[in-house]
Gaussian input, Z-matrix of N, CA and C with variables (Angstrom, degrees):
# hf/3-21g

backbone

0 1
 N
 C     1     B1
 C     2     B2     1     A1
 N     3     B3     2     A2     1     D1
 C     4     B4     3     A3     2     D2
 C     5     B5     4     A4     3     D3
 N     6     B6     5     A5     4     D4
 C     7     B7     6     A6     5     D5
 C     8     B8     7     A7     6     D6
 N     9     B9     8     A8     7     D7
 C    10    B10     9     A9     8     D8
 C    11    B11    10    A10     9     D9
 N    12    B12    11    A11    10    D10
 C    13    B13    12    A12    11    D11
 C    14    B14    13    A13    12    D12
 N    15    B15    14    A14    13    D13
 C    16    B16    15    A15    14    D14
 C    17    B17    16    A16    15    D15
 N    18    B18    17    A17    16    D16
 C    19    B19    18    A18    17    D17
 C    20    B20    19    A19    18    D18
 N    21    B21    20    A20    19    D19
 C    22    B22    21    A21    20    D20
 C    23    B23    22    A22    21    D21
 N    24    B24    23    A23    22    D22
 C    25    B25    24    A24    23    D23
 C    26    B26    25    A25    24    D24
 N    27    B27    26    A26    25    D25
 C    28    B28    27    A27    26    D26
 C    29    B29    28    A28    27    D27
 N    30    B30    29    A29    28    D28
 C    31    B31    30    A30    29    D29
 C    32    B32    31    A31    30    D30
 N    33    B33    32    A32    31    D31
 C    34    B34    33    A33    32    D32
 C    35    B35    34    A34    33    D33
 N    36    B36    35    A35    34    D34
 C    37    B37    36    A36    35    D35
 C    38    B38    37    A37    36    D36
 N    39    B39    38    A38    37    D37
 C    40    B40    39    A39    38    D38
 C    41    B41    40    A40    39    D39
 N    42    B42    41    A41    40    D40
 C    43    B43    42    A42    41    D41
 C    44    B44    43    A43    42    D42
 N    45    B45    44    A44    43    D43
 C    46    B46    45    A45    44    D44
 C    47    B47    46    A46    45    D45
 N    48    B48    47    A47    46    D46
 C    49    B49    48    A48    47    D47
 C    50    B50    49    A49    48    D48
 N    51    B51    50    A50    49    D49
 C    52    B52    51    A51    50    D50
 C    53    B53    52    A52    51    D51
 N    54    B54    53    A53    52    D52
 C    55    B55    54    A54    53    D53
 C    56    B56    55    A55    54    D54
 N    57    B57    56    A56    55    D55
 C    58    B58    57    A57    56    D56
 C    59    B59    58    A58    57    D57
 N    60    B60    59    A59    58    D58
 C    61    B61    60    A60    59    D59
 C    62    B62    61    A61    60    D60
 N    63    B63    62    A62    61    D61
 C    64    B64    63    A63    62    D62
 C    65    B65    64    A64    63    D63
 N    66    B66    65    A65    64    D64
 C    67    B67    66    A66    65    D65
 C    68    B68    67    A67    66    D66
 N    69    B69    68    A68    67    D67
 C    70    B70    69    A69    68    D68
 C    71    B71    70    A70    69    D69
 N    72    B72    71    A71    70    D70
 C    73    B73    72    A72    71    D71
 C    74    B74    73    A73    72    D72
 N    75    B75    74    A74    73    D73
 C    76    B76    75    A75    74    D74
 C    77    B77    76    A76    75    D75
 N    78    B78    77    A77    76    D76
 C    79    B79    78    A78    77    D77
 C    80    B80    79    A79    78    D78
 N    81    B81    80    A80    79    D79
 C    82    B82    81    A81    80    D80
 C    83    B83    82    A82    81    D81
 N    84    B84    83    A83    82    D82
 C    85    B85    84    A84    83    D83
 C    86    B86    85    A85    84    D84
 N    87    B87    86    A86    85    D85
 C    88    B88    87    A87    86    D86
 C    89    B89    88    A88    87    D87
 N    90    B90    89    A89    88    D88
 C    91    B91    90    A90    89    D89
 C    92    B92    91    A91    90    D90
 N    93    B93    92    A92    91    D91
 C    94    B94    93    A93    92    D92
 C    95    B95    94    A94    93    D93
 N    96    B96    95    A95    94    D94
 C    97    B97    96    A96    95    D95
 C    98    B98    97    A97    96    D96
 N    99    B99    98    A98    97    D97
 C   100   B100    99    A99    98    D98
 C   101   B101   100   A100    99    D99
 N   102   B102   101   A101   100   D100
 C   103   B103   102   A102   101   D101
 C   104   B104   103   A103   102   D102
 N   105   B105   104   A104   103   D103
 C   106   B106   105   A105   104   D104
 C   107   B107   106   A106   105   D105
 N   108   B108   107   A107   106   D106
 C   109   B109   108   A108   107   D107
 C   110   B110   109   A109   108   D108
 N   111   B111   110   A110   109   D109
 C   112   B112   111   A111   110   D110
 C   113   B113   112   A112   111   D111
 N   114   B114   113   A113   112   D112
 C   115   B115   114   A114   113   D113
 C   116   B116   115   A115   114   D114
 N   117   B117   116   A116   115   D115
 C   118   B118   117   A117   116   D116
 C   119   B119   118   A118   117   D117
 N   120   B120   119   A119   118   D118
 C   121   B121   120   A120   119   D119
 C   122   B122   121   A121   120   D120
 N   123   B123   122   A122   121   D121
 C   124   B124   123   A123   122   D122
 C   125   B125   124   A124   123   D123
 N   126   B126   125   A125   124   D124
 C   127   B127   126   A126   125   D125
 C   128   B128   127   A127   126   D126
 N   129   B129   128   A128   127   D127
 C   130   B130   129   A129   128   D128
 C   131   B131   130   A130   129   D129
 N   132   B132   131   A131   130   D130
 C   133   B133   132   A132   131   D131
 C   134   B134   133   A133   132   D132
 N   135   B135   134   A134   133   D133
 C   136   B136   135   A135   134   D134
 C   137   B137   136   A136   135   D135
 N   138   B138   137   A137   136   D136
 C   139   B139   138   A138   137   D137
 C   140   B140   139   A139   138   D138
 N   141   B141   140   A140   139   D139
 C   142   B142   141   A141   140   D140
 C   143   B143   142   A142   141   D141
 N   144   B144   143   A143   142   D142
 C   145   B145   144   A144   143   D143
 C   146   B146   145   A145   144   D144
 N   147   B147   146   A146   145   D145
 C   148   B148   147   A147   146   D146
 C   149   B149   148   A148   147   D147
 N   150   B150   149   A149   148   D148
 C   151   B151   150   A150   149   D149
 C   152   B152   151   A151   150   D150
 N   153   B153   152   A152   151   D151
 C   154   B154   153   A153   152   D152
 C   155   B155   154   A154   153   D153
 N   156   B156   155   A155   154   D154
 C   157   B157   156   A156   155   D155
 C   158   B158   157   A157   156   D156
 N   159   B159   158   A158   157   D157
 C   160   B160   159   A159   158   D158
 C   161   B161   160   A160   159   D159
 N   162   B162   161   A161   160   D160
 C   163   B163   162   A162   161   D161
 C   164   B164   163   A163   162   D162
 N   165   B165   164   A164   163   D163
 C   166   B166   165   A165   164   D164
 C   167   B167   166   A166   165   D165
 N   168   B168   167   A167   166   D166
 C   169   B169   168   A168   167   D167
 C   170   B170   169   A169   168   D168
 N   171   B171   170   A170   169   D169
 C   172   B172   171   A171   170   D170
 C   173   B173   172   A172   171   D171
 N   174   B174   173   A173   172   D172
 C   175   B175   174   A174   173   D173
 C   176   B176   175   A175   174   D174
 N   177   B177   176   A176   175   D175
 C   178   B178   177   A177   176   D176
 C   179   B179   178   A178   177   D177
 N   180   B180   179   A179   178   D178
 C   181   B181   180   A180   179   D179
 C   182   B182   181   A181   180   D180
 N   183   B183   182   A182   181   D181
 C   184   B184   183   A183   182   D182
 C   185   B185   184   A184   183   D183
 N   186   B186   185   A185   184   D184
 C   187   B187   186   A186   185   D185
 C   188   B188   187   A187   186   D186
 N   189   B189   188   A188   187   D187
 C   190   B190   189   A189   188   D188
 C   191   B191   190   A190   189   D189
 N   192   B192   191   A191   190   D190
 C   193   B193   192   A192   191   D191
 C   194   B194   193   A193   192   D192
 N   195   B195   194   A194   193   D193
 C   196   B196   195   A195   194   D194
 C   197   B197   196   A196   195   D195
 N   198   B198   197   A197   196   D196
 C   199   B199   198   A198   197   D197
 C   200   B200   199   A199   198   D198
 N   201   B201   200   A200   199   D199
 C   202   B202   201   A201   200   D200
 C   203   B203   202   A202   201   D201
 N   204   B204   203   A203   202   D202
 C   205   B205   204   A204   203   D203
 C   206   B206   205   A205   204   D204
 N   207   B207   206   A206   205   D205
 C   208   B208   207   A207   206   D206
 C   209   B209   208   A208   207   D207
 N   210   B210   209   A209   208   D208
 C   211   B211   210   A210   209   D209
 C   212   B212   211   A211   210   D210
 N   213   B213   212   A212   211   D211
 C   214   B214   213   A213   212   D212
 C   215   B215   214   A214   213   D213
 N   216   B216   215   A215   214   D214
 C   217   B217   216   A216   215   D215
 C   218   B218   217   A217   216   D216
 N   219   B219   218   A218   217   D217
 C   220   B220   219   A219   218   D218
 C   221   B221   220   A220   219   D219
 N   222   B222   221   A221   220   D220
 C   223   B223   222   A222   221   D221
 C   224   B224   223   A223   222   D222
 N   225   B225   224   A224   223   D223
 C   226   B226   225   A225   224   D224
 C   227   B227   226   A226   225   D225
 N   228   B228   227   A227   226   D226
 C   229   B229   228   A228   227   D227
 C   230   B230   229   A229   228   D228
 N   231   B231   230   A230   229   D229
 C   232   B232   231   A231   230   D230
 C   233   B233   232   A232   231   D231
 N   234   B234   233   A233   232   D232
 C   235   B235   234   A234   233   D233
 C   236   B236   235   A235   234   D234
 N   237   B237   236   A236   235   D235
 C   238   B238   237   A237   236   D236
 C   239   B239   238   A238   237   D237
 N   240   B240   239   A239   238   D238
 C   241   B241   240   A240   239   D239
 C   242   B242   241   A241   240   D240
 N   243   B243   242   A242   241   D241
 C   244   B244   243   A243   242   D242
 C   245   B245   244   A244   243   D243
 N   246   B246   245   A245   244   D244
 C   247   B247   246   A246   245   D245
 C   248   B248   247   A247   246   D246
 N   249   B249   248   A248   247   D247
 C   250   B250   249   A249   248   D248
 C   251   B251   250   A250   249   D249
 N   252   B252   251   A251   250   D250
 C   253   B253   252   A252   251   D251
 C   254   B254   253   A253   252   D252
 N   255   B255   254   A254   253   D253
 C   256   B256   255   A255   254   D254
 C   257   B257   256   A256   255   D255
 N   258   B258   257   A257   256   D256
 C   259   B259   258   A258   257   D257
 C   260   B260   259   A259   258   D258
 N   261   B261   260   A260   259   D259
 C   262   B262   261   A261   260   D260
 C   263   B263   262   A262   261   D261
 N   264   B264   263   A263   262   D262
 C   265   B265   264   A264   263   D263
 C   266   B266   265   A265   264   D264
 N   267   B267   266   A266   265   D265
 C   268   B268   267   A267   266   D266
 C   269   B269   268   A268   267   D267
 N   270   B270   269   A269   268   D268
 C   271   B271   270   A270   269   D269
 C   272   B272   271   A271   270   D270
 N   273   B273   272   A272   271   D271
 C   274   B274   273   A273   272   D272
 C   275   B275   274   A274   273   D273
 N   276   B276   275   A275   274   D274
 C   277   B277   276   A276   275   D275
 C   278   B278   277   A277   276   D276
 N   279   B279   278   A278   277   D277
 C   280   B280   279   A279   278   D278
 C   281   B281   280   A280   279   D279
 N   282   B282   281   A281   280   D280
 C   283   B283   282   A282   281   D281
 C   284   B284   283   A283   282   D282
 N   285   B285   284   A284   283   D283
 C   286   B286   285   A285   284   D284
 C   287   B287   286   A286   285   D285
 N   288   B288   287   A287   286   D286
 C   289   B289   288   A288   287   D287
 C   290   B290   289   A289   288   D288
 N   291   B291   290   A290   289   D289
 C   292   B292   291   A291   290   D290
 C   293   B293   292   A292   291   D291
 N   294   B294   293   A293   292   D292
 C   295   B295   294   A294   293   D293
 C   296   B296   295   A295   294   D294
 N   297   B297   296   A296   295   D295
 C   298   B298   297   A297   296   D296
 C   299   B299   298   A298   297   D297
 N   300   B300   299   A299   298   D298
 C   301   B301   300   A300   299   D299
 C   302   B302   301   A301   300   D300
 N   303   B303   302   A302   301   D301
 C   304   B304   303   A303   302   D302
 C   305   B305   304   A304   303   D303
 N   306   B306   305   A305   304   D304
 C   307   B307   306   A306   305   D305
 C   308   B308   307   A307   306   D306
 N   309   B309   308   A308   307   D307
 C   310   B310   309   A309   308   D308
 C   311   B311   310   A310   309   D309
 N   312   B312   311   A311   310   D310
 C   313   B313   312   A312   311   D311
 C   314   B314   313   A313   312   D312
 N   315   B315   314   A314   313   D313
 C   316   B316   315   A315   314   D314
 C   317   B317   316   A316   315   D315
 N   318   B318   317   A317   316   D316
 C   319   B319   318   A318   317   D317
 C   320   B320   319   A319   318   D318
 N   321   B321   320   A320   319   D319
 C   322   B322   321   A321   320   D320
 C   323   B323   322   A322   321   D321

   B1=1.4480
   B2=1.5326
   B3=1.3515
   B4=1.6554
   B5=1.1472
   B6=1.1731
   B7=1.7614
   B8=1.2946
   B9=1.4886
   B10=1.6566
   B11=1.6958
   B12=0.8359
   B13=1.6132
   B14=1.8169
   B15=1.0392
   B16=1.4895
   B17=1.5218
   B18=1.5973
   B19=1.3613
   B20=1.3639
   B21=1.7514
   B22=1.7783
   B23=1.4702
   B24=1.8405
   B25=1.5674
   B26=2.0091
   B27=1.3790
   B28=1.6514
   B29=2.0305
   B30=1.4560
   B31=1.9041
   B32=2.0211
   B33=1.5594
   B34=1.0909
   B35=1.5359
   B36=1.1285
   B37=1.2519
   B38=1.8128
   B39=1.2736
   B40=1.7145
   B41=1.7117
   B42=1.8410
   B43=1.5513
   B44=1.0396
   B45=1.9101
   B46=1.2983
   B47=1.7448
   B48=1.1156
   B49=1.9414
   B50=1.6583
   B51=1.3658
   B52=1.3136
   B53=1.2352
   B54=1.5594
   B55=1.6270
   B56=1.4010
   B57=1.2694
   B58=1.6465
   B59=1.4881
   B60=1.2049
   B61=1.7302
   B62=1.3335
   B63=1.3142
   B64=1.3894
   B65=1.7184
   B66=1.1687
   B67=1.7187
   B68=1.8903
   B69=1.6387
   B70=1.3156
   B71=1.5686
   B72=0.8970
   B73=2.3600
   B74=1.7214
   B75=1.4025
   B76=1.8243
   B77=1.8237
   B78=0.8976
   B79=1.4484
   B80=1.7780
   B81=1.4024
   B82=1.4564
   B83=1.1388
   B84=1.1599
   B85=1.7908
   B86=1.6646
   B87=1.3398
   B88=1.8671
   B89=1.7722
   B90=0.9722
   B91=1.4749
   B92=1.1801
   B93=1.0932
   B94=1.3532
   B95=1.4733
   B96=1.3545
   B97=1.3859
   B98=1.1471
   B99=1.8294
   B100=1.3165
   B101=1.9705
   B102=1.4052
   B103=1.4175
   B104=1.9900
   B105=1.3943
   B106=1.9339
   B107=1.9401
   B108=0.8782
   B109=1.9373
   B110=1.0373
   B111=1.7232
   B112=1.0285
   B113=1.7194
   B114=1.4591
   B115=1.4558
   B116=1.7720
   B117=1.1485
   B118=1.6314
   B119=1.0168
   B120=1.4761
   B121=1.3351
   B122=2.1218
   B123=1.1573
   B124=1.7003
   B125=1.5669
   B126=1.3122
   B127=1.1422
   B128=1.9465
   B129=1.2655
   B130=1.8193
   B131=1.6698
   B132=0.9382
   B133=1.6413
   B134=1.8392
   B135=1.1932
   B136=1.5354
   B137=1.2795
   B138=1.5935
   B139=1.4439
   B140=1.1946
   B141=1.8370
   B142=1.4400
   B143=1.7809
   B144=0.7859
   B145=1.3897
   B146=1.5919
   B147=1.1410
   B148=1.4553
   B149=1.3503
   B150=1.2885
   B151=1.4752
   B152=2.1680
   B153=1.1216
   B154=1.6567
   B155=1.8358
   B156=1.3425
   B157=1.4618
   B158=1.8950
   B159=1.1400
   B160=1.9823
   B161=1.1516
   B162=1.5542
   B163=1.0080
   B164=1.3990
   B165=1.5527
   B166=1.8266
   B167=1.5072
   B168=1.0298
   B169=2.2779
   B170=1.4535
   B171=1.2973
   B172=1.3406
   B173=1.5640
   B174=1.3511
   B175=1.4956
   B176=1.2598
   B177=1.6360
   B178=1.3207
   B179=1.6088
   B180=1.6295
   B181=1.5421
   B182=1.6629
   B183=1.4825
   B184=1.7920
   B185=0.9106
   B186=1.6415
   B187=1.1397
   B188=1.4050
   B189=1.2296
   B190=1.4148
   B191=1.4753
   B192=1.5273
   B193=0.8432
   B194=1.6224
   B195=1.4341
   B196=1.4520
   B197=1.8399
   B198=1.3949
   B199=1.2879
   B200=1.2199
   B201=1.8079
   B202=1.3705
   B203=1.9316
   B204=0.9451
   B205=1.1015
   B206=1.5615
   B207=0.8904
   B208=1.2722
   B209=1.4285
   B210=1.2571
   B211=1.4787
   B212=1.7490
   B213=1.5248
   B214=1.9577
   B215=1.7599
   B216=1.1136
   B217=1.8990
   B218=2.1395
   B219=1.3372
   B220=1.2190
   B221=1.2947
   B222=1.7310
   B223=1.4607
   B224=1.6579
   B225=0.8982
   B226=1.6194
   B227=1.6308
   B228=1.3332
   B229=1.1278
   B230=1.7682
   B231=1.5434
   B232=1.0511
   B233=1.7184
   B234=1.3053
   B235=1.4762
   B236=1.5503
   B237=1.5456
   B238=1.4057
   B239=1.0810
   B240=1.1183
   B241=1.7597
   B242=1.9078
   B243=0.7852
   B244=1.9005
   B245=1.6948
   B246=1.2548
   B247=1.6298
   B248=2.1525
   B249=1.2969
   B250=1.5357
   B251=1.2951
   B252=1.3491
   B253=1.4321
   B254=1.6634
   B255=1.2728
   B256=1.2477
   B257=1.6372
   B258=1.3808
   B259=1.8087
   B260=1.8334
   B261=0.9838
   B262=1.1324
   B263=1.9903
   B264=1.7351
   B265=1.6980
   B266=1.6985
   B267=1.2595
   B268=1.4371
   B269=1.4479
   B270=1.3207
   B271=1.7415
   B272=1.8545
   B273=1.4542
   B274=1.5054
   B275=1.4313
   B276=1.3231
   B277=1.5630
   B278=1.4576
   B279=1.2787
   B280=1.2768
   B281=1.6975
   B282=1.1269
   B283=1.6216
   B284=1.5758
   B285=1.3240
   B286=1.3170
   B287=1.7578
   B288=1.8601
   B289=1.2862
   B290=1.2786
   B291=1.8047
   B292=1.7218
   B293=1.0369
   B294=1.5687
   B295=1.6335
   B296=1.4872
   B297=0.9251
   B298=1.5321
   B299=0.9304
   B300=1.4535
   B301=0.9842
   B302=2.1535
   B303=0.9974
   B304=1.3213
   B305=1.1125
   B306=1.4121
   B307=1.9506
   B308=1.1681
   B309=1.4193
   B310=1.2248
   B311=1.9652
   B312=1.2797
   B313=1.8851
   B314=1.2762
   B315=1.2691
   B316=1.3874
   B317=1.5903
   B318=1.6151
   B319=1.8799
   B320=1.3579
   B321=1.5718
   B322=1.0927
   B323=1.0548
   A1=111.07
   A2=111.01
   A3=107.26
   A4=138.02
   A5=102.01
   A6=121.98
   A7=96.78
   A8=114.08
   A9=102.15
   A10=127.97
   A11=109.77
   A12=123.37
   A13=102.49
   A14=102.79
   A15=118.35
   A16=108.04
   A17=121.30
   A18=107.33
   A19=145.46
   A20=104.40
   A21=104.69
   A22=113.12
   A23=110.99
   A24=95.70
   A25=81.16
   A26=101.18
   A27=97.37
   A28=105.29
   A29=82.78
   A30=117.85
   A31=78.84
   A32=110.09
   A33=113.60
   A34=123.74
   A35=133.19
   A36=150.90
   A37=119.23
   A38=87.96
   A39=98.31
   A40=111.38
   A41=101.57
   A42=102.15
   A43=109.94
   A44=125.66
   A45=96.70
   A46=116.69
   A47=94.81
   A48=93.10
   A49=113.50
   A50=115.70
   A51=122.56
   A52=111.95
   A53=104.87
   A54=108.32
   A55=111.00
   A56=108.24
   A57=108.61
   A58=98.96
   A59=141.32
   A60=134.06
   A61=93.41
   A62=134.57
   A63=120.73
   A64=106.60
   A65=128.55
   A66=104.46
   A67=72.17
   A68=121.98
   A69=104.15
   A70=87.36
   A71=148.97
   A72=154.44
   A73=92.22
   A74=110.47
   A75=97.19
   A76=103.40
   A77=118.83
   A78=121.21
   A79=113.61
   A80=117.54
   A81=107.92
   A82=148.50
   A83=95.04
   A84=94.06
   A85=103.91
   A86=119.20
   A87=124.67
   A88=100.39
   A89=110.49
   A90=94.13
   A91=114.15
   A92=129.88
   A93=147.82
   A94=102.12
   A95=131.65
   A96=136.57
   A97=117.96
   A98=113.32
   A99=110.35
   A100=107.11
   A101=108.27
   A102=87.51
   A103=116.56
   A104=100.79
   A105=116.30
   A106=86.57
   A107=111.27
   A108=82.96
   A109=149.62
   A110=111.25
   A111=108.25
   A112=99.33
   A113=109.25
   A114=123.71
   A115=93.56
   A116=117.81
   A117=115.74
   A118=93.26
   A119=156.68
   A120=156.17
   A121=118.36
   A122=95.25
   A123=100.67
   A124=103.50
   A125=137.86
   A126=129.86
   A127=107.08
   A128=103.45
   A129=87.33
   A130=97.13
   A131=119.13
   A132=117.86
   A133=113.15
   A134=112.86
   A135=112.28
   A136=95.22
   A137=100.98
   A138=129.32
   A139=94.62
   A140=103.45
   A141=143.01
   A142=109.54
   A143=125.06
   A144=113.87
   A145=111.11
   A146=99.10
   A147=123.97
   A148=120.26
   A149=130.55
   A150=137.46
   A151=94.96
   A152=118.35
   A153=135.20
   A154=85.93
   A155=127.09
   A156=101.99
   A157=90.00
   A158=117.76
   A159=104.19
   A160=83.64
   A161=176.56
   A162=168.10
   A163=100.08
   A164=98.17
   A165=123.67
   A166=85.91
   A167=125.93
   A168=121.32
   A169=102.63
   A170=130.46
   A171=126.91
   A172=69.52
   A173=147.50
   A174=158.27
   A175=110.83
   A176=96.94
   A177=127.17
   A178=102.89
   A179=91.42
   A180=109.51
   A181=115.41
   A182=99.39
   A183=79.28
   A184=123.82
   A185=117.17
   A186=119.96
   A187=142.61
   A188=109.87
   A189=124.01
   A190=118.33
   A191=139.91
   A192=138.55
   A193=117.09
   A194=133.09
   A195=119.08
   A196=108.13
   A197=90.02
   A198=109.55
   A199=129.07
   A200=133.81
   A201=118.11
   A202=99.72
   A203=115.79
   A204=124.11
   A205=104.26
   A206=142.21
   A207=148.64
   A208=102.01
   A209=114.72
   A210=123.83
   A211=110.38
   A212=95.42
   A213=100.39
   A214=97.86
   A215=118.64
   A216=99.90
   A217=84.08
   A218=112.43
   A219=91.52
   A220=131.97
   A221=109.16
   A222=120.14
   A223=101.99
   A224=138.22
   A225=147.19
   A226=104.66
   A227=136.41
   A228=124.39
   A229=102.89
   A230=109.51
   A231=125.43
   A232=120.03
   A233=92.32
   A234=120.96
   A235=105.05
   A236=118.69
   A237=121.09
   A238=112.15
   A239=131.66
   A240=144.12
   A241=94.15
   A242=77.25
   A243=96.27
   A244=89.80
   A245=121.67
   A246=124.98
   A247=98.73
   A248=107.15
   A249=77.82
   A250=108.06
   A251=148.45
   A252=104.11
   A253=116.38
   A254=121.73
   A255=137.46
   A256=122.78
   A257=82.20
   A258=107.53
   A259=84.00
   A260=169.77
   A261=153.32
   A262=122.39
   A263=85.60
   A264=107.76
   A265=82.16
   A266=114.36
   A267=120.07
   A268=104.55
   A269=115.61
   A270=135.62
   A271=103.78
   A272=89.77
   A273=93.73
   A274=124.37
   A275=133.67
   A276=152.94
   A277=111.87
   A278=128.38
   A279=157.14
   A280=108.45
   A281=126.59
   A282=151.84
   A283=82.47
   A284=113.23
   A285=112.08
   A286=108.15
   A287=110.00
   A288=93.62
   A289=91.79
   A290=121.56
   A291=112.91
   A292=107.28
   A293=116.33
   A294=112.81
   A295=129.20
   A296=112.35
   A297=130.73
   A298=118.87
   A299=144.63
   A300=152.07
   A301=130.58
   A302=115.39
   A303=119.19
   A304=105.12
   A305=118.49
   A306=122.08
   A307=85.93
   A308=102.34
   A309=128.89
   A310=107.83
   A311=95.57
   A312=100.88
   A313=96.17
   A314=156.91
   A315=131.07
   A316=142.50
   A317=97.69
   A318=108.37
   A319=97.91
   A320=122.57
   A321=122.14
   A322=158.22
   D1=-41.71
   D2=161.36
   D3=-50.78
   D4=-28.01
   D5=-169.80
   D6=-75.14
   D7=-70.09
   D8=169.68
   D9=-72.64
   D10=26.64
   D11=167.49
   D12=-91.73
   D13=-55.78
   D14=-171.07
   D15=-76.46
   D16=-62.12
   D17=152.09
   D18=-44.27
   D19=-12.73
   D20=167.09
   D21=-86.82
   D22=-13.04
   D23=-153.70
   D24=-119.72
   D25=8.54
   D26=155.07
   D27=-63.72
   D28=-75.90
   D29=-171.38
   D30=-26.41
   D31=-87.55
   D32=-169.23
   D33=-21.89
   D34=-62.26
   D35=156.19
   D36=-33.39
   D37=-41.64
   D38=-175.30
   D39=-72.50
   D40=-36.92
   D41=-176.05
   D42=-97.13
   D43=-10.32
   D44=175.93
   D45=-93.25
   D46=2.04
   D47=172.18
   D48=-55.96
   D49=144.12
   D50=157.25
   D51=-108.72
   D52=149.81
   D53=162.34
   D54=-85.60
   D55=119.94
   D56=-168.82
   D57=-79.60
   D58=-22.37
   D59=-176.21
   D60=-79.85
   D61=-53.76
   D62=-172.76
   D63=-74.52
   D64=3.45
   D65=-161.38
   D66=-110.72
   D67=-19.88
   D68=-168.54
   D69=-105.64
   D70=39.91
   D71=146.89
   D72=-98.24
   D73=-47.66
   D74=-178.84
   D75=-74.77
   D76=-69.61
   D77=-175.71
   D78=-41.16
   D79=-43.55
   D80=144.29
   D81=-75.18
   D82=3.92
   D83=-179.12
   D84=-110.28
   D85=-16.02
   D86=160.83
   D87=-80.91
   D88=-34.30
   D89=-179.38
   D90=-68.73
   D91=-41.28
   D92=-165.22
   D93=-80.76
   D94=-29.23
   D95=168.68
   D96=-63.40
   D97=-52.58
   D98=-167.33
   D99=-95.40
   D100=-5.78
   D101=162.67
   D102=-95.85
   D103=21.95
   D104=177.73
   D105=-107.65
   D106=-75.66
   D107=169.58
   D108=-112.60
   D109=54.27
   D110=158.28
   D111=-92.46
   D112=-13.24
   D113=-166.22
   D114=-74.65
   D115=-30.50
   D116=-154.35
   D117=-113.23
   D118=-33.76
   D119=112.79
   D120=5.65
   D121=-45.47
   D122=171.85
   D123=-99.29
   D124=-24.80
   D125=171.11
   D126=-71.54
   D127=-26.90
   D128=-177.70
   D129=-100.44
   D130=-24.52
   D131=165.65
   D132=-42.32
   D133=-45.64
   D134=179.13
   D135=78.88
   D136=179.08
   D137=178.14
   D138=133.06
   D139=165.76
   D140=141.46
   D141=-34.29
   D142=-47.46
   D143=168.51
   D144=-162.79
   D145=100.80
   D146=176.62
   D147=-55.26
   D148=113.78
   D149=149.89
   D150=71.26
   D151=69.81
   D152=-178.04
   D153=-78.60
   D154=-45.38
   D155=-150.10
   D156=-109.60
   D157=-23.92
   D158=167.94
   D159=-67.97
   D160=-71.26
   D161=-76.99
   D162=-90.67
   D163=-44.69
   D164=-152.66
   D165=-64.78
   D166=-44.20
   D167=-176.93
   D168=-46.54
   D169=0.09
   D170=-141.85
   D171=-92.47
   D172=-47.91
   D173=-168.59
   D174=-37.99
   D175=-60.07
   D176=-171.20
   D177=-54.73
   D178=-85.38
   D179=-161.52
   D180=-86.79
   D181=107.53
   D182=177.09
   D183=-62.65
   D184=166.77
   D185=-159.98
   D186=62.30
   D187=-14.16
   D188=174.39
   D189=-62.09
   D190=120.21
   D191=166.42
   D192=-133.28
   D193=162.59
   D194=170.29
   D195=-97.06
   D196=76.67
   D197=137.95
   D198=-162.93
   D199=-156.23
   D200=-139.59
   D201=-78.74
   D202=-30.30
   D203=-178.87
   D204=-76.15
   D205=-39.66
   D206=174.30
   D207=-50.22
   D208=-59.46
   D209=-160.26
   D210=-61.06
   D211=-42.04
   D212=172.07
   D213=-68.05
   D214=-28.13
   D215=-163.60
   D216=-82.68
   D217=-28.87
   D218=174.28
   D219=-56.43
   D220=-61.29
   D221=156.27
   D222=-18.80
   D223=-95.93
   D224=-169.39
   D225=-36.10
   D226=-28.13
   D227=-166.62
   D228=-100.63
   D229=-37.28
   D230=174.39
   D231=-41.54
   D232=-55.29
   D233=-174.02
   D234=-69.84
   D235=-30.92
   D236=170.80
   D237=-72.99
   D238=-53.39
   D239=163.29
   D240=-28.77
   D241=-68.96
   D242=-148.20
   D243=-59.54
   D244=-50.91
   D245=178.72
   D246=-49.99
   D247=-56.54
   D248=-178.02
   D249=-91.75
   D250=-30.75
   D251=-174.77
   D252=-69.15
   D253=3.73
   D254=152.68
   D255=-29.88
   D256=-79.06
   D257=-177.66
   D258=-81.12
   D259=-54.11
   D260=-157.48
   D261=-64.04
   D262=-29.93
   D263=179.77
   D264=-75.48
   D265=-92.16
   D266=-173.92
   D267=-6.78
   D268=-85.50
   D269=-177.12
   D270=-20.65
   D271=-77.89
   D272=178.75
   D273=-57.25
   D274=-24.72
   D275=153.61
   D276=-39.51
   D277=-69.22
   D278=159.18
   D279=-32.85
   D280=-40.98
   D281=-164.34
   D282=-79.70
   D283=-69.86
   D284=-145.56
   D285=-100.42
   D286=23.51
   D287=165.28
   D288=-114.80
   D289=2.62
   D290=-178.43
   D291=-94.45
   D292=-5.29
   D293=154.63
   D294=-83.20
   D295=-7.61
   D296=173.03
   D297=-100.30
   D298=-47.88
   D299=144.11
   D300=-71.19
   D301=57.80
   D302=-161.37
   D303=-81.87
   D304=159.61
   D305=-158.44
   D306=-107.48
   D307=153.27
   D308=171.43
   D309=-82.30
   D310=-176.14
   D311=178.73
   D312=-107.46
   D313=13.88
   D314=108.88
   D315=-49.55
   D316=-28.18
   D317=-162.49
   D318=-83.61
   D319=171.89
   D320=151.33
   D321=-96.00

């Protein structure tokens, strides 16, 4: 009965870990996508004055502007954003299943 006690709260332990570098390479690399077109999306849309409130990141992110060049320094800032609270979700995720799940002095 131990054996599978210990083998469930191995399994358990094993699937709920994240890799925080990979969950923060996906989480930056969609962030970084969707602030490159929503940016390039209002640049082929046109108008009298194009994209007034993405404009407002201009605060935020240097360099940021809505246009084509803007939109790659966005991609890059996006993807920085999005890369750490990425690895930060992961990080803190990870924290709180090795508190829940704590190893024994056999495991590794």
């Amino acid at each position: 009965m131990n054996y599978h006690r210990n083998k469930a709260n191995e399994l358990s332990r094993a699937v709920a870990r994240i890799q925080a570098a990979v969950l923060a390479l996906v989480l930056g690399t969609i962030c970084g996508f969707c602030l490159f077109a929503m940016t390039a999306w209002l640049i082929i849309k046109g108008g009298q004055k194009v994209g007034l409130h993405l404009q407002l990141l201009s605060n935020y992110f240097i360099g940021y502007s809505v246009t084509w060049s803007g939109s790659i320094i966005g991609f890059f800032w996006g993807a920085l954003i999005g890369g750490v609270i990425g690895w930060a979700i992961g990080h803190i995720y990870n924290r709180i299943v090795r508190f829940r799940f704590p190893q024994t002095e056999g495991e590794n």
